[in-house]
DOTISE-279515 format. One line per 5 residues: their letters; for each residue x, y, z of N, C-alpha, C. Coordinates in pm, whole numbers, always signed. Example, Ala and Ser with C-alpha at 12.3 -4.5 7.8 and 13.67 -1.06 7.14 Angstrom:
2
AS> +1319,-569,+780,+1230,-450,+780,+1320,-330,+780  +1285,-225,+708,+1367,-106,+714,+1290,+3,+787;
END
This chain:
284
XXXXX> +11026,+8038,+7464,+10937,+8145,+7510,+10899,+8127,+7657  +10837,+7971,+7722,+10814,+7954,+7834,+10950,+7936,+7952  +11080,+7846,+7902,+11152,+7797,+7981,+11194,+7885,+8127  +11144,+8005,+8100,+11177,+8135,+8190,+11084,+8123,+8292  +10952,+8019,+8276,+10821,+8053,+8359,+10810,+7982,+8418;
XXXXX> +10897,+7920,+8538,+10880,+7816,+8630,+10995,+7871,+8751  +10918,+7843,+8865,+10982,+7954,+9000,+10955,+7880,+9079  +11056,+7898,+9192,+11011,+7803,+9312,+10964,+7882,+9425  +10917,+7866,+9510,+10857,+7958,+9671,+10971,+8026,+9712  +10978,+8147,+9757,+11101,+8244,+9782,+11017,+8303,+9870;
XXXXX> +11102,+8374,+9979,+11111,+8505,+10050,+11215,+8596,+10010  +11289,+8594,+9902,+11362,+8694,+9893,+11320,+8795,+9773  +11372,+8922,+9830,+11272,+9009,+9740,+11375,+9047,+9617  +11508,+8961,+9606,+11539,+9033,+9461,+11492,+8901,+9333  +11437,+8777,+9453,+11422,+8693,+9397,+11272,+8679,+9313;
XXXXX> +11171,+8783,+9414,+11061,+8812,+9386,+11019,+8947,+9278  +11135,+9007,+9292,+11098,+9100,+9195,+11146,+9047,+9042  +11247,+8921,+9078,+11251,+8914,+8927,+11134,+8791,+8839  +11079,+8771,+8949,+10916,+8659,+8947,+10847,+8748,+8853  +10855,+8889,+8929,+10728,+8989,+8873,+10739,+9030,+8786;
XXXXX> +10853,+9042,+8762,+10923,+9067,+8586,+10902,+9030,+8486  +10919,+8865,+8518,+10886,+8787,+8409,+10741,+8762,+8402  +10638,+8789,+8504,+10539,+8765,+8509,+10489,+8883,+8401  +10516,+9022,+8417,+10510,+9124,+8337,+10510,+9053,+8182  +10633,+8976,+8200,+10657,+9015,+8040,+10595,+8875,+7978;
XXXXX> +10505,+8789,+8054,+10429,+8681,+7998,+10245,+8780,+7945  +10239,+8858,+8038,+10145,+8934,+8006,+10151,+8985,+7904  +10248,+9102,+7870,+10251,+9133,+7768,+10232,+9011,+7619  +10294,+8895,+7647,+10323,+8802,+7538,+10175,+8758,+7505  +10079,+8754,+7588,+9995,+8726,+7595,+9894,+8741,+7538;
XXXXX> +9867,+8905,+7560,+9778,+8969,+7500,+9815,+9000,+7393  +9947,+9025,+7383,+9963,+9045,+7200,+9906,+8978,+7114  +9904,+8865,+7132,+9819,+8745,+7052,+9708,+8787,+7026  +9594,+8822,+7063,+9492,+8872,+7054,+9490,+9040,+7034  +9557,+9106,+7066,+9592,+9257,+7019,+9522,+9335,+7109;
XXXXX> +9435,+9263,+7213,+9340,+9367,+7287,+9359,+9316,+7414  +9340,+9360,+7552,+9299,+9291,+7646,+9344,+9358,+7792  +9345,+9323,+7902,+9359,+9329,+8016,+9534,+9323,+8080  +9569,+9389,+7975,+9716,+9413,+8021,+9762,+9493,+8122  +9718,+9602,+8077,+9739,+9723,+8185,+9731,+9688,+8360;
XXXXX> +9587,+9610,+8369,+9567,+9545,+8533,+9698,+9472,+8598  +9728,+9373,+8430,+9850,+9247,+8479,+9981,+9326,+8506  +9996,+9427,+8465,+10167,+9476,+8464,+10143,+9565,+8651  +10055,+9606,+8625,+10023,+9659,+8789,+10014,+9589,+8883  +9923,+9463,+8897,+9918,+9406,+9009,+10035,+9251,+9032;
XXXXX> +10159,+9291,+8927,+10265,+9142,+8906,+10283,+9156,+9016  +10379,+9271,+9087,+10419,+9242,+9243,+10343,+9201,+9349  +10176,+9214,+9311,+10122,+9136,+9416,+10111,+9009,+9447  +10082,+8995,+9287,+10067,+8802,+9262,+10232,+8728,+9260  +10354,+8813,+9272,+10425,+8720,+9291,+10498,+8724,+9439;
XXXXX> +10416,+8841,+9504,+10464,+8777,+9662,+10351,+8695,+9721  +10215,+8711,+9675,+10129,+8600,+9711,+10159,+8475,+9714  +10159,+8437,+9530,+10159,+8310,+9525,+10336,+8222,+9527  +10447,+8311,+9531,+10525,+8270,+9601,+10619,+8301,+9771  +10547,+8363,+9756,+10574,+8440,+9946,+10489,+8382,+10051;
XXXXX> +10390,+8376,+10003,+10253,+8333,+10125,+10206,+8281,+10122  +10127,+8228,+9999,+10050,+8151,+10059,+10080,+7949,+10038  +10004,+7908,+10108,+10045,+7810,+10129,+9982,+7709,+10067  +10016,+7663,+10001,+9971,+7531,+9858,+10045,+7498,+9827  +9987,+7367,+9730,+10057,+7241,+9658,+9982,+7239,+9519;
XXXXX> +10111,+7300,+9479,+10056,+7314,+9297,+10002,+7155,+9206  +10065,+7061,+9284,+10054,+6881,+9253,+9873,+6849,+9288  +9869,+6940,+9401,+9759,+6879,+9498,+9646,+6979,+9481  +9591,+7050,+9377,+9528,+7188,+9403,+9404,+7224,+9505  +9341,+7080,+9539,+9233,+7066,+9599,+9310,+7017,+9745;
XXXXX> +9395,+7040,+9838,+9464,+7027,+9893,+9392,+7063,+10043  +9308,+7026,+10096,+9232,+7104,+10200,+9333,+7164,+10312  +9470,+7170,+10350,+9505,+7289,+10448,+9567,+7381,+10354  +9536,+7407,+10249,+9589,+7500,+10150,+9532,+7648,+10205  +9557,+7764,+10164,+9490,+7893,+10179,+9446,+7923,+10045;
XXXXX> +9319,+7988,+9996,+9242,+8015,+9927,+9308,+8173,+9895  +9265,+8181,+9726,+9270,+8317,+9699,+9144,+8329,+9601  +9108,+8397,+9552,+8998,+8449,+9476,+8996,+8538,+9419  +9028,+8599,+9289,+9029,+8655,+9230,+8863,+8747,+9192  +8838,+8837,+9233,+8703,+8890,+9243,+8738,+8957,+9093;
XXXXX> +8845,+9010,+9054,+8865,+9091,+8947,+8887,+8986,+8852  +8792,+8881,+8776,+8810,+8747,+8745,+8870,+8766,+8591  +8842,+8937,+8525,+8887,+8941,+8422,+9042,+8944,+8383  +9085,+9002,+8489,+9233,+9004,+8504,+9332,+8862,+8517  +9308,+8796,+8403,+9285,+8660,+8400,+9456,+8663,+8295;
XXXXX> +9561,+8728,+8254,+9629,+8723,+8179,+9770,+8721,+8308  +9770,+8809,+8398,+9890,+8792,+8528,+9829,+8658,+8626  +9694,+8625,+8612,+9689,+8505,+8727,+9740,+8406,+8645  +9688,+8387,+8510,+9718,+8291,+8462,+9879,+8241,+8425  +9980,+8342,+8404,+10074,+8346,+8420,+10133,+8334,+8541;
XXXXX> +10088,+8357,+8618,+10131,+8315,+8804,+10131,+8163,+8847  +9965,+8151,+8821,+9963,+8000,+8783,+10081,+7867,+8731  +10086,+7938,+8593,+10171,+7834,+8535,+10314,+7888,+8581  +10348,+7962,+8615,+10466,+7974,+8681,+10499,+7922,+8856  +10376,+7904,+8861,+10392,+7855,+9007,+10413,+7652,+9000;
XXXXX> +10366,+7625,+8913,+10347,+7492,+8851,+10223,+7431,+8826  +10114,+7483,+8821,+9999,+7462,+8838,+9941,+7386,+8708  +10031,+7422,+8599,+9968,+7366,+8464,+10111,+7377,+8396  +10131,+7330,+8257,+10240,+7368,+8173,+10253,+7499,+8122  +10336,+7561,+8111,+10322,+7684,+8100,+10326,+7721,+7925;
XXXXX> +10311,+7608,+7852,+10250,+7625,+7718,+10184,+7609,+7668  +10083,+7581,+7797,+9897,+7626,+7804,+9885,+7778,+7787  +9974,+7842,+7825,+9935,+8028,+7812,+9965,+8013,+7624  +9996,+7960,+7578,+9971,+7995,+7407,+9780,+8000,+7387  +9756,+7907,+7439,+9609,+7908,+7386,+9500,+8012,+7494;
XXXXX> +9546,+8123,+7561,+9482,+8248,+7649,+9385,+8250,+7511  +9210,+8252,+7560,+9160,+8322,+7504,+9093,+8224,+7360  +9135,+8144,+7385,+9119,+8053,+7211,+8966,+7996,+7243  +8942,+7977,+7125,+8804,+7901,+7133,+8792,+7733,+7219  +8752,+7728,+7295,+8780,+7557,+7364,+8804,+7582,+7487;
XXXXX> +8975,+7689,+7502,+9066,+7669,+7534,+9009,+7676,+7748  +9057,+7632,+7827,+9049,+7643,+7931,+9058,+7793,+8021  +9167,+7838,+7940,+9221,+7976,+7966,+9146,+8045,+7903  +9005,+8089,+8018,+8889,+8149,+7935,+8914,+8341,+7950  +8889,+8443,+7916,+8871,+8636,+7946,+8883,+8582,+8079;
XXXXX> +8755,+8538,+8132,+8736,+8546,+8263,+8729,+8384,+8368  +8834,+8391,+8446,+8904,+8251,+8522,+8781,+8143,+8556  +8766,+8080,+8532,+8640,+7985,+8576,+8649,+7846,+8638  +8569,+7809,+8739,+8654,+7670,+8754,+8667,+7569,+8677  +8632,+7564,+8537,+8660,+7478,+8425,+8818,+7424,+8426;
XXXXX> +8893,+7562,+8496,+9006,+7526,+8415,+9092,+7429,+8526  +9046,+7390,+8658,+9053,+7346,+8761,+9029,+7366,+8928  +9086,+7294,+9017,+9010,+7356,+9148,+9136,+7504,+9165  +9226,+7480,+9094,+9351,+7598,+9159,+9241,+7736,+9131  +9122,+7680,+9095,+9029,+7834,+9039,+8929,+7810,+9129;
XXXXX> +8939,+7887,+9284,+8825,+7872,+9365,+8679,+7895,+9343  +8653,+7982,+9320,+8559,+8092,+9275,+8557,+8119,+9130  +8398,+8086,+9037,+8386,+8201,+8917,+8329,+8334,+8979  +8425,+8428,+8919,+8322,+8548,+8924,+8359,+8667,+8829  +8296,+8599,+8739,+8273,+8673,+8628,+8214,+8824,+8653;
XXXXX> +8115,+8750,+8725,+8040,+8912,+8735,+8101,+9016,+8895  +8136,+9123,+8843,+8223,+9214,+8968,+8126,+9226,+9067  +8220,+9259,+9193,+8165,+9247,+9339,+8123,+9141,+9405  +8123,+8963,+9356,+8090,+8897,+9413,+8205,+8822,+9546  +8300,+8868,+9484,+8439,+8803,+9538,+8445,+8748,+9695;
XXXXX> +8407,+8856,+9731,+8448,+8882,+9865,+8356,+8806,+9955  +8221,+8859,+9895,+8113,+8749,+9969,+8186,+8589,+10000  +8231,+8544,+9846,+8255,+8407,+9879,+8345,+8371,+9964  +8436,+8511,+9936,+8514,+8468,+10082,+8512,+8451,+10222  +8412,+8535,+10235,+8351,+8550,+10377,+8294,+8448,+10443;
XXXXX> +8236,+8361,+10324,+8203,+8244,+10402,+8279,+8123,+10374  +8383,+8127,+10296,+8500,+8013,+10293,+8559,+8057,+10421  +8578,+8187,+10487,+8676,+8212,+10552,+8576,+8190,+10716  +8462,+8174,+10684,+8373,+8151,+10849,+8381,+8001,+10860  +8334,+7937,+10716,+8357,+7789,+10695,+8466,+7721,+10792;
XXXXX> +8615,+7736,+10748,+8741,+7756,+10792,+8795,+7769,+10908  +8723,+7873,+10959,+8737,+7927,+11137,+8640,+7824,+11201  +8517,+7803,+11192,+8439,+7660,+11226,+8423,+7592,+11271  +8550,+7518,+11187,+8629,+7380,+11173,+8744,+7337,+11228  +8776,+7510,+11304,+8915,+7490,+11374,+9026,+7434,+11257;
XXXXX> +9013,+7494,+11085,+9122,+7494,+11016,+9217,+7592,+11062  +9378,+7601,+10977,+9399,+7720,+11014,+9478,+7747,+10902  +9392,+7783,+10793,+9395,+7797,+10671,+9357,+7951,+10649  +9407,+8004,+10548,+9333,+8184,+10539,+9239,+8216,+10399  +9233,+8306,+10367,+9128,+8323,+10246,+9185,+8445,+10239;
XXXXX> +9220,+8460,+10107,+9328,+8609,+10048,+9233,+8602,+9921  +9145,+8749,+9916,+9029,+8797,+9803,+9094,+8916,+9717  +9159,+8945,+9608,+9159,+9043,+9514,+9042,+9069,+9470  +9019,+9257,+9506,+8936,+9348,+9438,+9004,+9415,+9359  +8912,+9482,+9237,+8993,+9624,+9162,+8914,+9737,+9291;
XXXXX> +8948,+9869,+9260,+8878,+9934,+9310,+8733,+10002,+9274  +8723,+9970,+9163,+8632,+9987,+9060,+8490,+9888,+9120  +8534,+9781,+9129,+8361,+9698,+9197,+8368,+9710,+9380  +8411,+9841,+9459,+8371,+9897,+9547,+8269,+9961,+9517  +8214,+10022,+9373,+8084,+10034,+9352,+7954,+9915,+9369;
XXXXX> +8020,+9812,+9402,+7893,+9722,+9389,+7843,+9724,+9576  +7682,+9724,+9591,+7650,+9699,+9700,+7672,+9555,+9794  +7728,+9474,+9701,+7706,+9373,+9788,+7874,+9318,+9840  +7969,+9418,+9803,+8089,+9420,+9865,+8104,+9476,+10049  +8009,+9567,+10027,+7985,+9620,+10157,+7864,+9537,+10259;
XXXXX> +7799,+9456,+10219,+7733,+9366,+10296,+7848,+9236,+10347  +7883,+9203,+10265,+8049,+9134,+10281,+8120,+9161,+10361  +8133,+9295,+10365,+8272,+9365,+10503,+8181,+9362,+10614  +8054,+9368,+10620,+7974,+9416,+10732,+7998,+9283,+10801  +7936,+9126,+10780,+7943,+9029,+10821,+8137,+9010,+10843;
XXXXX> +8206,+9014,+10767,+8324,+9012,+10817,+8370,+9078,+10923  +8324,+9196,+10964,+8341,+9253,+11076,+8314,+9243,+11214  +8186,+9186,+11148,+8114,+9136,+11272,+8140,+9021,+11335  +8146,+8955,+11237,+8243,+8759,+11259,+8376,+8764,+11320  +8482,+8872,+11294,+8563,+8903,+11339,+8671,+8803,+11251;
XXXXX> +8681,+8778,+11122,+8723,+8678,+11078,+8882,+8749,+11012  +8949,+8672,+11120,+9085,+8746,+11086,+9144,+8630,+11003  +9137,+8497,+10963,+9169,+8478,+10869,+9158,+8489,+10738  +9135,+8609,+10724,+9026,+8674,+10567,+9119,+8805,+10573  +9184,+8795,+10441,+9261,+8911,+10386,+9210,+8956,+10274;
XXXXX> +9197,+9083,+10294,+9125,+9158,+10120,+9218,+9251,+10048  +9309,+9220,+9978,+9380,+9276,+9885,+9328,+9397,+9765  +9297,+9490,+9797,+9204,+9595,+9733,+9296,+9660,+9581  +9307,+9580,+9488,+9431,+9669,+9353,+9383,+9750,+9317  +9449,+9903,+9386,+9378,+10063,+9416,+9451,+10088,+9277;
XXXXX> +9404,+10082,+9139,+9475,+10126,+9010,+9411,+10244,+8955  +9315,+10320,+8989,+9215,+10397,+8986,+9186,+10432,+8848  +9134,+10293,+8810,+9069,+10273,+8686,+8953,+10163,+8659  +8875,+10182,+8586,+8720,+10114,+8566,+8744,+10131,+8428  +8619,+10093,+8376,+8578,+10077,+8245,+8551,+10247,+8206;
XXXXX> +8458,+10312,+8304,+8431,+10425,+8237,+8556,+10569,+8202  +8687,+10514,+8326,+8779,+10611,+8309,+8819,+10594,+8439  +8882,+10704,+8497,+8942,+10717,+8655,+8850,+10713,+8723  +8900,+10685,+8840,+8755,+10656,+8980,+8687,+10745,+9008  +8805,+10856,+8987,+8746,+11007,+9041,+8663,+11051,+8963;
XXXXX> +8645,+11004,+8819,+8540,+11083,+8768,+8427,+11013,+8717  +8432,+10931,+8786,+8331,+10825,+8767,+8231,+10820,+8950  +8289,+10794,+9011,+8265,+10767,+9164,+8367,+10741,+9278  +8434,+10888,+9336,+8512,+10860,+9436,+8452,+10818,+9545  +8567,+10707,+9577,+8550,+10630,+9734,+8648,+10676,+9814;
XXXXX> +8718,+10765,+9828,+8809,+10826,+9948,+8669,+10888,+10080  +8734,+10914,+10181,+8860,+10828,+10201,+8839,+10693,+10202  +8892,+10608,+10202,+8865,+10462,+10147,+8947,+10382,+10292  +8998,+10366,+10316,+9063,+10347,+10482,+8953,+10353,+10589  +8900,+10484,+10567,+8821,+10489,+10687,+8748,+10436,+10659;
XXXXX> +8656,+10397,+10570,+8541,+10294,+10503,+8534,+10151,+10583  +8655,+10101,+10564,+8706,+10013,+10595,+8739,+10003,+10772  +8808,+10058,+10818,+8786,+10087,+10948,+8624,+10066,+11032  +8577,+10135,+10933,+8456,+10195,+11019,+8348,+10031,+11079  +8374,+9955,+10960,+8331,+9854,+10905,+8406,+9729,+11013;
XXXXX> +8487,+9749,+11085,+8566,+9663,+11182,+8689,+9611,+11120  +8739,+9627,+11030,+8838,+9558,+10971,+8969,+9655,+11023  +9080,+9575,+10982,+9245,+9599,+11040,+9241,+9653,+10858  +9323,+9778,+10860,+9355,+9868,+10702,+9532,+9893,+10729  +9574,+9830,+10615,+9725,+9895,+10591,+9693,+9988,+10426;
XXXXX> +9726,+10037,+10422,+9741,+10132,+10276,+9935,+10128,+10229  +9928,+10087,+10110,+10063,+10042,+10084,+10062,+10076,+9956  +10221,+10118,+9882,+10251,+10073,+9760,+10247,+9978,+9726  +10137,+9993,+9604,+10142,+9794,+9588,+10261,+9732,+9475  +10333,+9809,+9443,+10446,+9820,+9349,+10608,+9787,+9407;
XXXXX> +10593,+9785,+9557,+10705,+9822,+9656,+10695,+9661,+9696  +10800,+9587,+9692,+10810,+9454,+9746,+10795,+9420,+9879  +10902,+9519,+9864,+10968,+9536,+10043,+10807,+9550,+10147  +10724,+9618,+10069,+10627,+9679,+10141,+10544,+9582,+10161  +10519,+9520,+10067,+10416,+9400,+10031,+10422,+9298,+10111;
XXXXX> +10546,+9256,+10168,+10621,+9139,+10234,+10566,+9190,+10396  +10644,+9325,+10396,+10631,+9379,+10514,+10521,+9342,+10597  +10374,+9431,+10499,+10316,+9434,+10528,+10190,+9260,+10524  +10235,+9153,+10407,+10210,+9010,+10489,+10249,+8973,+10624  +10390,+8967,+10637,+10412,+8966,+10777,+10345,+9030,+10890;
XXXXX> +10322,+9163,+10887,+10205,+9191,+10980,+10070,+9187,+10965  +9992,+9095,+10853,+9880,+9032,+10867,+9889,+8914,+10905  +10032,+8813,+10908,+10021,+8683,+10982,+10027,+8724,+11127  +10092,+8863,+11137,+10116,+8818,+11334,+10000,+8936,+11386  +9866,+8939,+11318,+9782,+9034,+11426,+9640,+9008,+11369;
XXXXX> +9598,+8966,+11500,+9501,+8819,+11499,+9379,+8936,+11556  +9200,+8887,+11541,+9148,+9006,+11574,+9035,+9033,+11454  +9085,+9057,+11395,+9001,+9119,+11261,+9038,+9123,+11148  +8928,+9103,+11070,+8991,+9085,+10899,+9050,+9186,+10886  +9141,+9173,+10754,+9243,+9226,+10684,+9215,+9336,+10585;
XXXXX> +9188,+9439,+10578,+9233,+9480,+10461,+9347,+9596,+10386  +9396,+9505,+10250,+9502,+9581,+10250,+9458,+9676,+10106  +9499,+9819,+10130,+9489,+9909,+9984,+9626,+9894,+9926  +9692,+9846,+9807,+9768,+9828,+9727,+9764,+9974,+9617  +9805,+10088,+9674,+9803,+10164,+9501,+9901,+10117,+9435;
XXXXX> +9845,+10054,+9284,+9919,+10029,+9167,+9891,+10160,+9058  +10041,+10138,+8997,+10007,+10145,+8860,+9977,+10082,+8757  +9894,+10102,+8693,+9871,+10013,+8516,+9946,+10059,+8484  +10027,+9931,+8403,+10122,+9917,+8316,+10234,+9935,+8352  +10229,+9946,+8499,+10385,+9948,+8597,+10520,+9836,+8463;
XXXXX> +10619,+9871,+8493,+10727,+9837,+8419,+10725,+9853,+8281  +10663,+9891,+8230,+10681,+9945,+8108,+10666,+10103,+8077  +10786,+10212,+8065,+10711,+10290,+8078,+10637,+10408,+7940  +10593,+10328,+7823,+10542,+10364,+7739,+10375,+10321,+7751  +10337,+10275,+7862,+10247,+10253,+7877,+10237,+10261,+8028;
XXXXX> +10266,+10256,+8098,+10236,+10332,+8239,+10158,+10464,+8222  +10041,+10464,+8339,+9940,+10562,+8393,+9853,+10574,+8233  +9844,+10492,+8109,+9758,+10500,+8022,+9645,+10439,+8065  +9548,+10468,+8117,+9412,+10381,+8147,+9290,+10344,+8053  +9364,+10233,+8003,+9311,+10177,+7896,+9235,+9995,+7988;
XXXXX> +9088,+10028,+7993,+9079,+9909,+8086,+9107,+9756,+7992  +9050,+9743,+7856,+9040,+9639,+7772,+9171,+9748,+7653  +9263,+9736,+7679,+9354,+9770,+7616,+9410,+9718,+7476  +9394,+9823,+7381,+9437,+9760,+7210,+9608,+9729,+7242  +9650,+9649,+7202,+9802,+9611,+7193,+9875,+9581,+7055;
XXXXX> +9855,+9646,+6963,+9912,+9607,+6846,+10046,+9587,+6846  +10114,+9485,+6732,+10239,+9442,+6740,+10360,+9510,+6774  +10339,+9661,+6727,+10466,+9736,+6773,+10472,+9802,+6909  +10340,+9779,+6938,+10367,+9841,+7111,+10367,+9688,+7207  +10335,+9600,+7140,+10348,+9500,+7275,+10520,+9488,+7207;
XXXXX> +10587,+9498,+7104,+10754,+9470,+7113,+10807,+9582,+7183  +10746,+9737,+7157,+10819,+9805,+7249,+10789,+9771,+7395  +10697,+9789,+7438,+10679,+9707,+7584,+10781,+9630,+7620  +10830,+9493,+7516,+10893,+9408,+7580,+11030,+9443,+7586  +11085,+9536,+7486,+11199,+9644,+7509,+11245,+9657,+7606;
XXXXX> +11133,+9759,+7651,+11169,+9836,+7843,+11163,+9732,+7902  +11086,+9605,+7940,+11066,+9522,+8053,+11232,+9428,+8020  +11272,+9446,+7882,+11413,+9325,+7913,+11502,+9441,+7925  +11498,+9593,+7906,+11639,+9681,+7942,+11634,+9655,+8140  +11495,+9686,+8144,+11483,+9632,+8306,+11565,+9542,+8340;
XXXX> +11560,+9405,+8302,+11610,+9296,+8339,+11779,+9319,+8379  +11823,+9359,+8257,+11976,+9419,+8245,+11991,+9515,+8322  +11935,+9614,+8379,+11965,+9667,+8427,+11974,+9655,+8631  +11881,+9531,+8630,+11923,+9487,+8759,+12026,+9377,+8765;
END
């Protein structure tokens, strides 16, 4: 089941898309076990987490507390079924620690905590704190004359919280360009779509206004993803932020654009799921 989940650091994107693949289809394996959960987020944001954590950033899966490492933070801490699979695919743990996602004891808690080690910067259970912490790992950092970065995943959903925007304000002002904010634009929350809950468009200019550098990207597009890392390493100045629109449930498409935030998965839809994600495989 695991022997598939161990990858080495790549820049190549047919090498990375087939990272995200399998990352997909550990998600799915995942949540089936439990029949409910945070799938939908993981199949959307795979292509991010596998040009992150094998494209960019810079760590030692041996060493997790590694001080010239770059920091990421997961602000969306529930989406804990694609990190955790990233994780153990990156080498961070055995990757037949993902059997016990979710178990009573088990390390691999709903929501990422540093219980389960330092490769877990930040708890944040509770939405909108993310970014704060980054802001000051990432002033910490600049300081000290490190030259280390701080890469923060948001959903778009805890842009409702006020204290995300006190966050960008000091980032702006600090001018802290080693601070990248990865925004996973899936335009879904708990209560339904963004739009009918609380639109934030335009959402760019928000960001702008606020002092920060904005790319808006497919966050589904490799090519784009890469692209657009590369031009956050070479343009120095001001924090980062990038809008990623995903889809939930990207690669599967019996469940694509269903916005199901804590998603039921019963046995015959997580096997059809895994259907489409291995005709995928074959078919590249």
């Amino acid at each position: 089941m695991h022997t598939e989940l161990r990858f080495e650091p790549t820049r190549a994107v047919g090498e990375l898309r087939a990272i995200a693949l399998a990352l997909r289809k550990q998600v799915v394996r995942m949540v089936a076990r439990t029949g409910q959960g945070y799938v939908q987020q993981g199949l959307g944001a795979a292509d991010l987490f596998a040009a992150l954590y094998f494209a960019e950033l810079r760590q030692r899966p041996q060493t997790p507390d590694w001080p010239e490492r770059d920091r990421f933070i997961l602000s969306t801490a529930h989406n804990t079924a694609i990190f955790y699979a990233t994780l153990a695919a990156r080498g961070y743990f055995p990757p037949a620690l993902l059997d016990s996602y979710c178990d009573d004891g088990s390390p691999l808690e709903i929501n990422a905590s540093e219980r389960l080690g330092p490769m877990i910067e930040a708890t944040c259970g509770s939405l909108g704190q993310g970014l704060s912490v980054g802001v000051g790992m990432a002033a910490t950092l600049k300081r000290t004359g490190s030259d280390s970065r701080v890469f923060v995943m948001l959903g778009d959903g805890e842009l409702q919280e006020g204290q995300v925007w006190e966050a960008a304000m000091a980032a702006g002002n600090w001018r802290l360009d080693n601070l990248c904010l990865v925004i996973d634009a899936n335009d879904m929350q708990v209560e339904g779509h963004i739009d009918q809950v609380q639109p934030h468009e335009p959402l760019a200019d928000k960001w702008r206004a606020f002092g920060w550098r904005v790319e808006d990207i497919d966050g589904n597009d490799m090519d784009a993803i890469l692209a657009m890392l590369a031009r956050v390493r070479a343009t120095p100045g001001q924090p980062h932020c990038i809008i990623a629109r995903t889809l939930v449930g990207k690669g599967a498409p019996s469940l694509e654009g269903i916005l199901g935030h804590n998603l039921r998965l019963p046995p015959e839809t997580a096997t059809k799921a895994l259907e489409e994600l291995d005709a995928q495989e074959v078919r590249a």
